[in-house]
N, CA, C, O and CB atoms as a CASP TS submission, in Angstrom:
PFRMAT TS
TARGET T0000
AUTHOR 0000-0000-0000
METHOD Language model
MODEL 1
PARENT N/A
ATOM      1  N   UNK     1     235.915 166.015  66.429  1.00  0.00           N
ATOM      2  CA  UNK     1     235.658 167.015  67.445  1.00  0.00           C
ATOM      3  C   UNK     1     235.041 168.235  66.791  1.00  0.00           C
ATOM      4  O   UNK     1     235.552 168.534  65.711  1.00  0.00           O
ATOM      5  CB  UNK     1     236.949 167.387  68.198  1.00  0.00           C
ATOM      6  N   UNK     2     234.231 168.861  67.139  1.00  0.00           N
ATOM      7  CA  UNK     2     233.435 169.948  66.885  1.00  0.00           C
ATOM      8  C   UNK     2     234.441 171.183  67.021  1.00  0.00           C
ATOM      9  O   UNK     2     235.258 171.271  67.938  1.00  0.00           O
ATOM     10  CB  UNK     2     232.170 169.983  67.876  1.00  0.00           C
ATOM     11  N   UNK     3     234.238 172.425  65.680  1.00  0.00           N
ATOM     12  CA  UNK     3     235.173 172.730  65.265  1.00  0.00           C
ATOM     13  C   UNK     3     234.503 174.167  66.995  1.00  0.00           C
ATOM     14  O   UNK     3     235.397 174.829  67.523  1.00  0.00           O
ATOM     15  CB  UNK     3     235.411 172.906  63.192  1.00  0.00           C
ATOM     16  N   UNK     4     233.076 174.333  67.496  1.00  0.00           N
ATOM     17  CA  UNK     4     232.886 175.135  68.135  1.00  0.00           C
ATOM     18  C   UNK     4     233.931 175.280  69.694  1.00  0.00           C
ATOM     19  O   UNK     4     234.145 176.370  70.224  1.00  0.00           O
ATOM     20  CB  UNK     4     231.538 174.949  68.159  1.00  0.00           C
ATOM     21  N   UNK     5     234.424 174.080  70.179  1.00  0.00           N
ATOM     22  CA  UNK     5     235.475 173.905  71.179  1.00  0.00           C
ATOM     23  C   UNK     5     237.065 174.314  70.630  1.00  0.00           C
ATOM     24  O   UNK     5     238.050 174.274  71.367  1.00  0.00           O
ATOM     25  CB  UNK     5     235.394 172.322  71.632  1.00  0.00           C
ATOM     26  N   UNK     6     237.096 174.688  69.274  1.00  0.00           N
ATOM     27  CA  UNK     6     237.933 175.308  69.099  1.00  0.00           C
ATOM     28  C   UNK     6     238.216 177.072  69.365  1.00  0.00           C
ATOM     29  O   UNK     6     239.198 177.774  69.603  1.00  0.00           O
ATOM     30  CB  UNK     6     237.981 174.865  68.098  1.00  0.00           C
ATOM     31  N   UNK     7     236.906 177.260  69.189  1.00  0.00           N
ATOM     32  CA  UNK     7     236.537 179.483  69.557  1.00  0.00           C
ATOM     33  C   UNK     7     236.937 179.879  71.101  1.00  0.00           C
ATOM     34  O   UNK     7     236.524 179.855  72.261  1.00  0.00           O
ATOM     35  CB  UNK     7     234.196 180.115  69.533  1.00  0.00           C
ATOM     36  N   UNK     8     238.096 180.282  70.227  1.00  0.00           N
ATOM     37  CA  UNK     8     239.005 181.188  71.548  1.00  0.00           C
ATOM     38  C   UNK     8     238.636 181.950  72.381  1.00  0.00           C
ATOM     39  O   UNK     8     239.364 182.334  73.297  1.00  0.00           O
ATOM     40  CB  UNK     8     239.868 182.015  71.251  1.00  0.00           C
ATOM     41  N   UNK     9     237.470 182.300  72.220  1.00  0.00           N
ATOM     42  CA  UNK     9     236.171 183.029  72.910  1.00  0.00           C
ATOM     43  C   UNK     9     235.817 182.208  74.080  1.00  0.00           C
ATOM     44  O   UNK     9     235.378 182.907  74.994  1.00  0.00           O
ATOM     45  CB  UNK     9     234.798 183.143  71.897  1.00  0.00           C
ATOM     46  N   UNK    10     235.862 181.050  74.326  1.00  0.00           N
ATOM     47  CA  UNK    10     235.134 180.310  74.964  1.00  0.00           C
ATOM     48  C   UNK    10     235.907 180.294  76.412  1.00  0.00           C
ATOM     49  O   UNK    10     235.266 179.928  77.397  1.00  0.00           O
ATOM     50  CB  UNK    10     234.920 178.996  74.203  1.00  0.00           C
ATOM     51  N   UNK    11     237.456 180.737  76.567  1.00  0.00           N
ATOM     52  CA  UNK    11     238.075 180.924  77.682  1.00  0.00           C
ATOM     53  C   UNK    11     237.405 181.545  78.531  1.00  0.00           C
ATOM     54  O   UNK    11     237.166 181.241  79.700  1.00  0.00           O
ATOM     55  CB  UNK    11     239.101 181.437  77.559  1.00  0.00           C
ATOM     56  N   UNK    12     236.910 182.960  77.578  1.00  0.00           N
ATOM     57  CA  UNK    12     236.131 184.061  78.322  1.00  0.00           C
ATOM     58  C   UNK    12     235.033 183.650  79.465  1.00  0.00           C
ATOM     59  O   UNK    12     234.881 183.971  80.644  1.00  0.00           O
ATOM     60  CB  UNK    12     235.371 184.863  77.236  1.00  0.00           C
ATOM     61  N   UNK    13     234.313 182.756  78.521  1.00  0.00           N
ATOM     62  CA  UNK    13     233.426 182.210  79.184  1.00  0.00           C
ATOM     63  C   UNK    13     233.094 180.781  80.662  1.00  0.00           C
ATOM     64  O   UNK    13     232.370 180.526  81.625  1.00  0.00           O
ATOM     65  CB  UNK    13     233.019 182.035  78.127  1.00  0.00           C
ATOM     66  N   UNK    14     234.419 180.190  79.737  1.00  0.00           N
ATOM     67  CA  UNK    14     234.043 178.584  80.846  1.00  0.00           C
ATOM     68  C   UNK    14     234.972 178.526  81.800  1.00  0.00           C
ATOM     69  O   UNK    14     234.843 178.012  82.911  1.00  0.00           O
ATOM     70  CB  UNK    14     234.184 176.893  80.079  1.00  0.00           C
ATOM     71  N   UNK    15     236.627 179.466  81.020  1.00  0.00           N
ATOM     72  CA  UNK    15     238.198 179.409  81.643  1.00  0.00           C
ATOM     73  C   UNK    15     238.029 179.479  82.957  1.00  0.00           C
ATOM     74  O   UNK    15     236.936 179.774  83.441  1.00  0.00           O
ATOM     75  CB  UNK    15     239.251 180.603  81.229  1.00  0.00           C
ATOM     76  N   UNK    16     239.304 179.161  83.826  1.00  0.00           N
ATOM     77  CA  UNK    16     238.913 178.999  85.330  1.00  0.00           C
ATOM     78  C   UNK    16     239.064 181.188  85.969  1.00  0.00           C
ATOM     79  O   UNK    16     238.918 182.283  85.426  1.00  0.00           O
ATOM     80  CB  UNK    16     240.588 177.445  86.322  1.00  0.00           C
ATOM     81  N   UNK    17     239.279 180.869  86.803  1.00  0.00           N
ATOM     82  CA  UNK    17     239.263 182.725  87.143  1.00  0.00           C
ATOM     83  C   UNK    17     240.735 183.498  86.166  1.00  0.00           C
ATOM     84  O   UNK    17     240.834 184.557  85.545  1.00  0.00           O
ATOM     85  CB  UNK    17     239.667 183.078  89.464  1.00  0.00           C
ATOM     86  N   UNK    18     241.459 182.648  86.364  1.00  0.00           N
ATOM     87  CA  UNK    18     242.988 183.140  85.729  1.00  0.00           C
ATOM     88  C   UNK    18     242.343 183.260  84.351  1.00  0.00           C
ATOM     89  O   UNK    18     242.123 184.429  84.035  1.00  0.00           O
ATOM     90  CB  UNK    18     244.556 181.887  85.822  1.00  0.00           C
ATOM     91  N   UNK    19     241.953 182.258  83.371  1.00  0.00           N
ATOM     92  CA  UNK    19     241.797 182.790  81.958  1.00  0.00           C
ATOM     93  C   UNK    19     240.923 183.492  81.379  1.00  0.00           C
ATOM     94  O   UNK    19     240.810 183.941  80.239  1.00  0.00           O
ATOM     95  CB  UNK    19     241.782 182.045  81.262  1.00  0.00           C
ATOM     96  N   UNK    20     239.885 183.562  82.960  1.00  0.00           N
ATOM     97  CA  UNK    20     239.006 184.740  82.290  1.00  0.00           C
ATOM     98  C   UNK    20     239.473 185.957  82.261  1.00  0.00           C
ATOM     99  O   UNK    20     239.326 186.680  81.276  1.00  0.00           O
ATOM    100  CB  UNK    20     237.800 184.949  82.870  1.00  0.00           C
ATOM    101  N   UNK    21     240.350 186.478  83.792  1.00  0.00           N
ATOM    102  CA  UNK    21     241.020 187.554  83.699  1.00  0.00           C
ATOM    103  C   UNK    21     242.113 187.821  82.812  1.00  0.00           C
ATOM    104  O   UNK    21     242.335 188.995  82.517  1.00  0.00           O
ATOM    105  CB  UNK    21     241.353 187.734  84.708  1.00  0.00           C
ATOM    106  N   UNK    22     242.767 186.984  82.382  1.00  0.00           N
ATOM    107  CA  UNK    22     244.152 187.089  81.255  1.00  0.00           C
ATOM    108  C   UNK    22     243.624 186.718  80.072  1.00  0.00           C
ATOM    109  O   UNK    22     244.516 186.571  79.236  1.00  0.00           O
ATOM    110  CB  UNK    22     245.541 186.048  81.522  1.00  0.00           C
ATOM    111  N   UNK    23     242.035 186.406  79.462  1.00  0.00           N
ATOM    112  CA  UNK    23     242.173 186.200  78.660  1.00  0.00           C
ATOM    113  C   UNK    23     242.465 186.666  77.114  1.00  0.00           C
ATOM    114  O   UNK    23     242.542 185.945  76.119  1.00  0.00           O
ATOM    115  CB  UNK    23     241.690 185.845  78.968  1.00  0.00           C
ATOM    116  N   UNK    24     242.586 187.900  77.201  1.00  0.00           N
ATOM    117  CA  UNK    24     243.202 188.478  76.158  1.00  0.00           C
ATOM    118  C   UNK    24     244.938 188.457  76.387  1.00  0.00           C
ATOM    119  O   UNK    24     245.595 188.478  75.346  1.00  0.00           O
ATOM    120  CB  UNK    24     242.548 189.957  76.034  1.00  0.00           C
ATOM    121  N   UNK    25     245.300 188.438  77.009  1.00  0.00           N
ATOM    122  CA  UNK    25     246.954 188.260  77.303  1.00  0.00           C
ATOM    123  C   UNK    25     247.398 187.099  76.435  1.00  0.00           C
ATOM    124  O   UNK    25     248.310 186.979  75.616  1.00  0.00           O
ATOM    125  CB  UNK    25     247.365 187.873  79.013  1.00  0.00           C
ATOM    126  N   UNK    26     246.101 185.979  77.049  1.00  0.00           N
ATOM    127  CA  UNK    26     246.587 184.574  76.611  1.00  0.00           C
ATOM    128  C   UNK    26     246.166 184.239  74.997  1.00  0.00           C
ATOM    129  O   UNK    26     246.749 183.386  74.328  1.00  0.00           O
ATOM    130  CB  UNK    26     245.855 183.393  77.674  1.00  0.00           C
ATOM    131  N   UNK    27     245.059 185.062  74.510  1.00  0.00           N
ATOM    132  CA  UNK    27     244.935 184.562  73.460  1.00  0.00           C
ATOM    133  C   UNK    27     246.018 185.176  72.427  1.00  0.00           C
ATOM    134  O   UNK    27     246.550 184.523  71.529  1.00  0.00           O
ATOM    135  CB  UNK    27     243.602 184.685  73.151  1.00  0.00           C
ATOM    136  N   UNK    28     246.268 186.625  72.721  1.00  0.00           N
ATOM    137  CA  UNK    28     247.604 187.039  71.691  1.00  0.00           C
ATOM    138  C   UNK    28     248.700 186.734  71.863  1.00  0.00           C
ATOM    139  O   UNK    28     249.570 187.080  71.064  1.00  0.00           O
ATOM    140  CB  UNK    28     247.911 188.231  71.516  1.00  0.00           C
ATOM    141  N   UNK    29     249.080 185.708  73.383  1.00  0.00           N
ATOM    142  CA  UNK    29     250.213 184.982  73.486  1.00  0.00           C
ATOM    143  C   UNK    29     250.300 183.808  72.528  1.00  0.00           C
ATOM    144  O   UNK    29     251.143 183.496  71.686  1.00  0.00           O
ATOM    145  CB  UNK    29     250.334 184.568  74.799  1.00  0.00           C
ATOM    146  N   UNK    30     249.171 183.261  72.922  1.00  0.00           N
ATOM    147  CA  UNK    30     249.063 181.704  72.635  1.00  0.00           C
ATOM    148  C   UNK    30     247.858 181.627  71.967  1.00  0.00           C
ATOM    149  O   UNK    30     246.819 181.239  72.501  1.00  0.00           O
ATOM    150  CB  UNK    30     249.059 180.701  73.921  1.00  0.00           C
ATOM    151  N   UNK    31     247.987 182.080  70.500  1.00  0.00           N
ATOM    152  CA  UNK    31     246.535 182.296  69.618  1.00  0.00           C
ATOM    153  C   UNK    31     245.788 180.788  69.444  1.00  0.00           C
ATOM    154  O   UNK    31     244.564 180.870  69.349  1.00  0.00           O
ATOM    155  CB  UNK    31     246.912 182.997  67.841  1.00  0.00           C
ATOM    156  N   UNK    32     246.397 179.312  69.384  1.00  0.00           N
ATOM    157  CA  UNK    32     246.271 178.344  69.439  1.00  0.00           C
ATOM    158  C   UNK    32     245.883 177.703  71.184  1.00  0.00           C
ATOM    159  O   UNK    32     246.115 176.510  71.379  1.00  0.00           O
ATOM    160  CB  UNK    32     247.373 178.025  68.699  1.00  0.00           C
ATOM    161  N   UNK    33     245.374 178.451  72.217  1.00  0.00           N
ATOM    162  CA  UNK    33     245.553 177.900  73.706  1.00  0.00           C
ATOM    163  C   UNK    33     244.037 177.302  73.305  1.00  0.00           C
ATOM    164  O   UNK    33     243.974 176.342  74.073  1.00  0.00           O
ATOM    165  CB  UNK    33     245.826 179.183  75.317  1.00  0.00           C
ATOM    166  N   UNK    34     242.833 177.308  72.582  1.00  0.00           N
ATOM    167  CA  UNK    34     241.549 176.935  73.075  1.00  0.00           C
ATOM    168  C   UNK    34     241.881 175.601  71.686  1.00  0.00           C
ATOM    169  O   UNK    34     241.377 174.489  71.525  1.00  0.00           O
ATOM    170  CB  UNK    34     239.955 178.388  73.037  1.00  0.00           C
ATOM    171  N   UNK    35     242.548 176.078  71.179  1.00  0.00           N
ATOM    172  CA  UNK    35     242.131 174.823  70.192  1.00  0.00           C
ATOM    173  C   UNK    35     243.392 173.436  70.765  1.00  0.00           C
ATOM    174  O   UNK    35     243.287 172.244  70.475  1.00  0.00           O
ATOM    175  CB  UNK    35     242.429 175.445  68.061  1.00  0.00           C
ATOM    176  N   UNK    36     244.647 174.150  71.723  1.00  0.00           N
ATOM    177  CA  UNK    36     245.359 172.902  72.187  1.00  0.00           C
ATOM    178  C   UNK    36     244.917 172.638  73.668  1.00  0.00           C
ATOM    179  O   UNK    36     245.565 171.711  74.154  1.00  0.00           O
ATOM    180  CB  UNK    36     247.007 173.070  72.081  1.00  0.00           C
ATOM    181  N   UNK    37     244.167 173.087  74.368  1.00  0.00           N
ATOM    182  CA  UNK    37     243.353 172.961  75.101  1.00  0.00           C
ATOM    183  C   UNK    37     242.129 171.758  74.793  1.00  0.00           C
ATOM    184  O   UNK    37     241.936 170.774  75.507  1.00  0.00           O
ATOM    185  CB  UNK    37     243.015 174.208  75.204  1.00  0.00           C
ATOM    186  N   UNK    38     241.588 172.008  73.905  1.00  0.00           N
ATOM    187  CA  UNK    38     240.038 170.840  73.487  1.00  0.00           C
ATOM    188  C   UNK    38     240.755 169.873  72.817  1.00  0.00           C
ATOM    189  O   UNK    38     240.225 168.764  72.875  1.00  0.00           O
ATOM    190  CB  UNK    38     238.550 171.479  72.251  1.00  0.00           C
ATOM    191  N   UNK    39     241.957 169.939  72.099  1.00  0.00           N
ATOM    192  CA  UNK    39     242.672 168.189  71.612  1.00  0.00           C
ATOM    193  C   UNK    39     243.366 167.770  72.850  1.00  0.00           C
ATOM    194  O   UNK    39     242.981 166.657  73.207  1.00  0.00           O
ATOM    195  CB  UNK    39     244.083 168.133  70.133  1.00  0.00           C
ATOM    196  N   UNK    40     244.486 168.426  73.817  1.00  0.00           N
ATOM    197  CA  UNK    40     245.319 167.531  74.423  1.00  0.00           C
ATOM    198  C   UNK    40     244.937 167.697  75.940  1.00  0.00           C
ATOM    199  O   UNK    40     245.561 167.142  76.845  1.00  0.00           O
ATOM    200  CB  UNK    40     246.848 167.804  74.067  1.00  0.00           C
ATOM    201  N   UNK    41     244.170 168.275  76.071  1.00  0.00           N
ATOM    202  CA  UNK    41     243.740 168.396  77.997  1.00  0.00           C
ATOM    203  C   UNK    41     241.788 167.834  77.764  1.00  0.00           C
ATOM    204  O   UNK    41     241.308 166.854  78.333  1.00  0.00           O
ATOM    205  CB  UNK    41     243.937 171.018  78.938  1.00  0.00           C
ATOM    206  N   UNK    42     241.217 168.521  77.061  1.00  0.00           N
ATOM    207  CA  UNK    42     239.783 168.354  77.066  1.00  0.00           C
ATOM    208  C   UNK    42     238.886 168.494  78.485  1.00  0.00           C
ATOM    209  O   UNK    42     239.487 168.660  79.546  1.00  0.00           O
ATOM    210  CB  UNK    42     239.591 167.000  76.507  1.00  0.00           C
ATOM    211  N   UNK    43     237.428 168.418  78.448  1.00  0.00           N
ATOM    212  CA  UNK    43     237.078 168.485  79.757  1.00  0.00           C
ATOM    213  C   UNK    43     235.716 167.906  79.759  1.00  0.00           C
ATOM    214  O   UNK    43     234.926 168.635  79.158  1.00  0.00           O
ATOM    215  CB  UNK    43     237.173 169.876  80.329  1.00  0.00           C
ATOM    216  N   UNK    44     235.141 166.731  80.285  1.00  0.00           N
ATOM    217  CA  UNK    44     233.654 166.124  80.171  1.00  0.00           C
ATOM    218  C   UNK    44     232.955 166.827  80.498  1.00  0.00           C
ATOM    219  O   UNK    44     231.829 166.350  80.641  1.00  0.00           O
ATOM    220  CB  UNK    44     233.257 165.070  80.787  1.00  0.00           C
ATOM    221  N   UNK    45     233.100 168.317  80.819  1.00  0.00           N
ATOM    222  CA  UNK    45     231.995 169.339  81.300  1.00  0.00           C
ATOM    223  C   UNK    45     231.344 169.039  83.026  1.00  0.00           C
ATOM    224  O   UNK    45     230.219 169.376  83.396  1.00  0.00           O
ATOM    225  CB  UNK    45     230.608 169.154  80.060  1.00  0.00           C
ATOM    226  N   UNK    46     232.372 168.345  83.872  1.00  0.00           N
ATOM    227  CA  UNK    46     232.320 168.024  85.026  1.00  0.00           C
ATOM    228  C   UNK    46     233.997 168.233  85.433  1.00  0.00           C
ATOM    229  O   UNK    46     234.525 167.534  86.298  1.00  0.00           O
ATOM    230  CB  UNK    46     231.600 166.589  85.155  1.00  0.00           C
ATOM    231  N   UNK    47     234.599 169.096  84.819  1.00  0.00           N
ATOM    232  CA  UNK    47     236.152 169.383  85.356  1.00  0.00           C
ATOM    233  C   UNK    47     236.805 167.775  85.364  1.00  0.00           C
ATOM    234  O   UNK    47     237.658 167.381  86.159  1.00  0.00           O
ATOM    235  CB  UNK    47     236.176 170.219  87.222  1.00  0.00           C
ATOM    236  N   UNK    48     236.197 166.995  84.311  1.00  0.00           N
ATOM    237  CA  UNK    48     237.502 165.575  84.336  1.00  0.00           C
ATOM    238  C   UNK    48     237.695 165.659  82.948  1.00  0.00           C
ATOM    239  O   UNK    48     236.918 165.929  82.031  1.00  0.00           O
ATOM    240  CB  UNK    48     236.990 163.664  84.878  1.00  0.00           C
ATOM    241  N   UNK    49     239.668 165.186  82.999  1.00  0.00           N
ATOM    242  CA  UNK    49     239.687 164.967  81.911  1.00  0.00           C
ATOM    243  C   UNK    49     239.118 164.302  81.068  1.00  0.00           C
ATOM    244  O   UNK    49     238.201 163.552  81.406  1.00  0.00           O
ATOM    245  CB  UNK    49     240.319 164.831  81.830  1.00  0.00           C
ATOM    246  N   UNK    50     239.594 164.432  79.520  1.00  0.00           N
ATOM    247  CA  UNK    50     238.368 163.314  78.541  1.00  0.00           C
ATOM    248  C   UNK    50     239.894 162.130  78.619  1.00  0.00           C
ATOM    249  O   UNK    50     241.066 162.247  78.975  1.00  0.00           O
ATOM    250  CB  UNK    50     237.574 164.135  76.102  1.00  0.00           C
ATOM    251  N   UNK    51     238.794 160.722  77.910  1.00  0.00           N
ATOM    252  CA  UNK    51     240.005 159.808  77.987  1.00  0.00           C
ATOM    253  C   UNK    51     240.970 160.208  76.822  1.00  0.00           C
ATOM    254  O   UNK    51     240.699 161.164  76.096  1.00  0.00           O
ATOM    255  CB  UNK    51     239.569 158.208  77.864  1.00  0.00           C
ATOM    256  N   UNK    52     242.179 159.405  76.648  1.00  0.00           N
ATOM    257  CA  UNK    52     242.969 159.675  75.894  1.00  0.00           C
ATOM    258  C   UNK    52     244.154 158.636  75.325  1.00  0.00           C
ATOM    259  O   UNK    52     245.378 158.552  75.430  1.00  0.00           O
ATOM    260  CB  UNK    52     243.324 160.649  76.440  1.00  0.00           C
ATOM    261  N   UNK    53     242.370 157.397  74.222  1.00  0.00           N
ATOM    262  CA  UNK    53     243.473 156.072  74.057  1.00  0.00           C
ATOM    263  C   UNK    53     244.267 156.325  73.730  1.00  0.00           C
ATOM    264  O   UNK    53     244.484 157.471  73.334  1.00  0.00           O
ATOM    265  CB  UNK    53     243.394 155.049  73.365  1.00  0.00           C
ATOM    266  N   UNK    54     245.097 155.412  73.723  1.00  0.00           N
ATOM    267  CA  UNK    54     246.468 155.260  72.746  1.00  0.00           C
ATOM    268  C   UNK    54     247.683 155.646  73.629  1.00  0.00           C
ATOM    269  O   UNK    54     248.709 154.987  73.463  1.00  0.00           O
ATOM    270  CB  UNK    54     246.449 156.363  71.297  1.00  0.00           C
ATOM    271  N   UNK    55     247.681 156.582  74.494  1.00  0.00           N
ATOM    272  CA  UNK    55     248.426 157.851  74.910  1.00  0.00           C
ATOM    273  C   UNK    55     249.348 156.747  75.733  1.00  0.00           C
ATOM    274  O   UNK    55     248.908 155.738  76.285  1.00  0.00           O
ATOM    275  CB  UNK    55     247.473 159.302  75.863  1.00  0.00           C
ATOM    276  N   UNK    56     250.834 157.206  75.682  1.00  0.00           N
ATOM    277  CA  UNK    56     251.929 156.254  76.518  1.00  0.00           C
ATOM    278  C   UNK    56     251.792 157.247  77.708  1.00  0.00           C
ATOM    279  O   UNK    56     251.325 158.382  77.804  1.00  0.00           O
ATOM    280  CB  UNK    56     253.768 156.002  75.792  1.00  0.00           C
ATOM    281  N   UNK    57     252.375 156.390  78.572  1.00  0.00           N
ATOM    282  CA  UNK    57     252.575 156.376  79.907  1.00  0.00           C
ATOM    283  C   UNK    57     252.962 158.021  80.169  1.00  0.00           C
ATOM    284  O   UNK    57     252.254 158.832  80.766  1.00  0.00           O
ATOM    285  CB  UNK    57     253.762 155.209  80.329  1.00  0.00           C
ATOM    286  N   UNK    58     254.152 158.244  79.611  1.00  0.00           N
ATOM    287  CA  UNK    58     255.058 159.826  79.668  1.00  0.00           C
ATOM    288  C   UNK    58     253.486 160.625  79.022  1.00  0.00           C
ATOM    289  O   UNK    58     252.794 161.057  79.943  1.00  0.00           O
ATOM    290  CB  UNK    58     257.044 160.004  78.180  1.00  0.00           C
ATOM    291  N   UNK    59     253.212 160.728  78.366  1.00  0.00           N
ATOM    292  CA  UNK    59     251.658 161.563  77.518  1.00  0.00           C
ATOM    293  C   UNK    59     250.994 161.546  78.882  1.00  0.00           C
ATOM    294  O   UNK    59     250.739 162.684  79.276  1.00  0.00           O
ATOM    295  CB  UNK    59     250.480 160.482  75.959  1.00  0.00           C
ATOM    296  N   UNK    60     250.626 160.533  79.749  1.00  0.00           N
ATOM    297  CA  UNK    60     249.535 160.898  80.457  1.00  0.00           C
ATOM    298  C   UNK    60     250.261 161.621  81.523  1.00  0.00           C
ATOM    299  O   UNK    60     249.691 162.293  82.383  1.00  0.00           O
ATOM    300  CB  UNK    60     248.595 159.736  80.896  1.00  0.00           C
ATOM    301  N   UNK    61     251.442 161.471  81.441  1.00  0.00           N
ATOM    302  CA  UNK    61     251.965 161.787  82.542  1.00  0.00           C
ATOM    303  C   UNK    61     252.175 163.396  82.885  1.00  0.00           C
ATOM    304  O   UNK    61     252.114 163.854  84.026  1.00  0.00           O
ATOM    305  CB  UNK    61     253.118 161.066  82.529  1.00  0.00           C
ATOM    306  N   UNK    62     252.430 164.161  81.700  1.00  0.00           N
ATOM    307  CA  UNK    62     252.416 164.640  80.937  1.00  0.00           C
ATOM    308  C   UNK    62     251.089 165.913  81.184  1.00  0.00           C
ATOM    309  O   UNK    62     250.958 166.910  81.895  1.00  0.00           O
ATOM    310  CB  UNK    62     252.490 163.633  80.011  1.00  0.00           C
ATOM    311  N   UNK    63     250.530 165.424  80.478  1.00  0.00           N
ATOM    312  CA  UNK    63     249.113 165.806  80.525  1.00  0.00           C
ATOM    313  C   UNK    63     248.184 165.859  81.867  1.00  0.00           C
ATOM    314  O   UNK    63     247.322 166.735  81.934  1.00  0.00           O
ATOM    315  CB  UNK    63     248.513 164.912  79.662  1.00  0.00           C
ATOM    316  N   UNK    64     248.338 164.995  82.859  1.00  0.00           N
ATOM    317  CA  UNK    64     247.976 165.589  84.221  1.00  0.00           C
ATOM    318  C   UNK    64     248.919 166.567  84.545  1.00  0.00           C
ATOM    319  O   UNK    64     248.203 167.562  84.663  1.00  0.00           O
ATOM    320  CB  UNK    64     247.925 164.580  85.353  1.00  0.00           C
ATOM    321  N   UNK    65     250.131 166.945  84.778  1.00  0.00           N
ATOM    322  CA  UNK    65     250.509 168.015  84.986  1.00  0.00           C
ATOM    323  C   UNK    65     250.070 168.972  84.502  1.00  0.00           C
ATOM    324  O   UNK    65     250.067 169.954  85.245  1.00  0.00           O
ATOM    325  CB  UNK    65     251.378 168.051  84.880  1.00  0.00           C
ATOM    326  N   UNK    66     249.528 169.156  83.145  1.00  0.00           N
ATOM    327  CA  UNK    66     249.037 170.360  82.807  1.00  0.00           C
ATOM    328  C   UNK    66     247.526 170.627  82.801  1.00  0.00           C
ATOM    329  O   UNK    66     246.896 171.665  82.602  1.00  0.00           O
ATOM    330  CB  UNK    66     249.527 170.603  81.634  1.00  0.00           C
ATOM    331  N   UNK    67     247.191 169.550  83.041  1.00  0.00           N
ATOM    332  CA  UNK    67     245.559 169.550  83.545  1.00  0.00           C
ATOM    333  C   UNK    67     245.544 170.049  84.803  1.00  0.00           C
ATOM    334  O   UNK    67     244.708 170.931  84.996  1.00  0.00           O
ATOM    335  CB  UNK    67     244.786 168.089  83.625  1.00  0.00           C
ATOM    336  N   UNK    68     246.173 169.763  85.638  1.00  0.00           N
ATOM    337  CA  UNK    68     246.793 170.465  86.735  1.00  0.00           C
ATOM    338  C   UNK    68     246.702 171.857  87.248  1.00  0.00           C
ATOM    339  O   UNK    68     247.361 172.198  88.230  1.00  0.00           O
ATOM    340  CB  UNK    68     247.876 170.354  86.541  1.00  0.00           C
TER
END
């Protein structure tokens, strides 16, 4: 994965209305939210998640809630 989907900057820009407005809240909360954002939610650049082999049942389960 490209280390550029990691720049915490990028909330500013793509985040939905909430992380653009909080996004300084969220990044000195959660200095890690853009880089656990692009490994465990991801986004095909059409608002769907990316796939996620391997992942058990509870993981996906999991993970739509917070895609959510």
């Amino acid at each position: 994965m490209a280390t550029a989907y990691h720049d915490p900057g990028l909330i500013r820009q793509f985040g939905d209305d909430i992380e653009k407005n909080l996004a300084d809240r969220i990044l000195n909360t959660v200095p890690s939210y853009a880089t656990f954002w692009a490994i465990f939610v991801g986004n095909d650049g059409s608002r769907n998640s990316l796939p996620m082999p391997g992942a058990s049942a509870e993981a996906i389960k999991n993970r739509a809630l917070i895609w959510e």
